[in-house]
N, C-alpha and C positions, 0 to 999 in steps of 0.2 A: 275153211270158213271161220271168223272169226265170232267168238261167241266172247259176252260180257257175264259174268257171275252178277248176279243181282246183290245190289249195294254199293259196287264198282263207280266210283267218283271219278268224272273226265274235268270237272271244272280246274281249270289254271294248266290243264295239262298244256307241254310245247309241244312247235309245230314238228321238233326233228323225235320226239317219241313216239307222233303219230306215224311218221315215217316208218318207227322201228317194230313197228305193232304190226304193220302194213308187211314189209320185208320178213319179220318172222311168221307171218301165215303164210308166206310163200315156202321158206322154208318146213314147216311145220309139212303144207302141203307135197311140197318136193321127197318127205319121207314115207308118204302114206297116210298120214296122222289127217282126218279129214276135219277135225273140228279141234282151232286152239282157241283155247279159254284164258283170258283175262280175269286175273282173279283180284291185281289191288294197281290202282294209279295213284291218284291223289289223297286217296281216304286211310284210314286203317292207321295202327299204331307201328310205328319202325322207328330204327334207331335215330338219336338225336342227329340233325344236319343229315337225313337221309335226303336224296334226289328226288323220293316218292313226295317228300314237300315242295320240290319246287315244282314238279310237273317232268322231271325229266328222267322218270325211272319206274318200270313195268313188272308183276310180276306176272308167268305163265304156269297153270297148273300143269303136274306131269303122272299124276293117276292112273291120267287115261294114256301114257305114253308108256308102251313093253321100257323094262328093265335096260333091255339089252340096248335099246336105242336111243336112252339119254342122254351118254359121254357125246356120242356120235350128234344126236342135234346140239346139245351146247358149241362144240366143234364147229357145227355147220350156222352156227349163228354168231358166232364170233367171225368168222369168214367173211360172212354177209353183211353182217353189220359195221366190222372193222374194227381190228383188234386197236387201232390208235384212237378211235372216236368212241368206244364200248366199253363196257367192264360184263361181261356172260359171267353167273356164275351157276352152278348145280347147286340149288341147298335141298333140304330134305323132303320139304315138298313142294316144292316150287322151281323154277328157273327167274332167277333175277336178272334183268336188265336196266343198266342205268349208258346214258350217255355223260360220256366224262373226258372231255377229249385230253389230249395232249398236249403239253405248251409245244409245238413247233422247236426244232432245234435249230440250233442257228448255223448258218453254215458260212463256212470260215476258206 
């Protein structure tokens, strides 16, 4: 179930972060984790040119997520999200998601 932190800014967010809000409770659910919490979109202080200003980048709290199974969901949401359109990262308390895709390579 998706759950929002109170203060959580949705205004400007893009359509493909909704997407990835959406795909990561599925995941989140797929390990047992019955409730993922949305802790920053659009609001909140991050670093300059972060993705959180344009609307294309997510943070998820991990408190309430056992030790042992956060390598294993970042893992499993980079899978899902797709290691060429995502950047997953573990920070310390948080899971960051931005979407950042790839220039296509060109093929020759």
């Amino acid at each position: 179930m998706i759950r929002i932190k109170p203060g959580v800014r949705w205004e400007g967010i893009r359509p493909e972060a909704v997407l990835g809000i959406v795909l990561a409770d599925q995941v989140y659910a797929s390990q047992g984790i019955r409730e993922m919490w949305v802790t920053s979109i659009t609001e909140g202080a991050h670093k300059p040119g972060s993705f959180h200003y344009r609307g294309l980048a997510f943070d998820l709290r991990i408190h309430n997520v056992p030790q042992a199974l956060r390598t294993l969901l970042v893992d499993r949401l980079r899978e899902v999200l797709g290691d060429e359109e995502w950047d997953v990262l573990l920070e310390t308390d948080h899971i960051h998601c931005e979407y950042d895709p790839r220039q296509p390579r060109a093929v020759t």
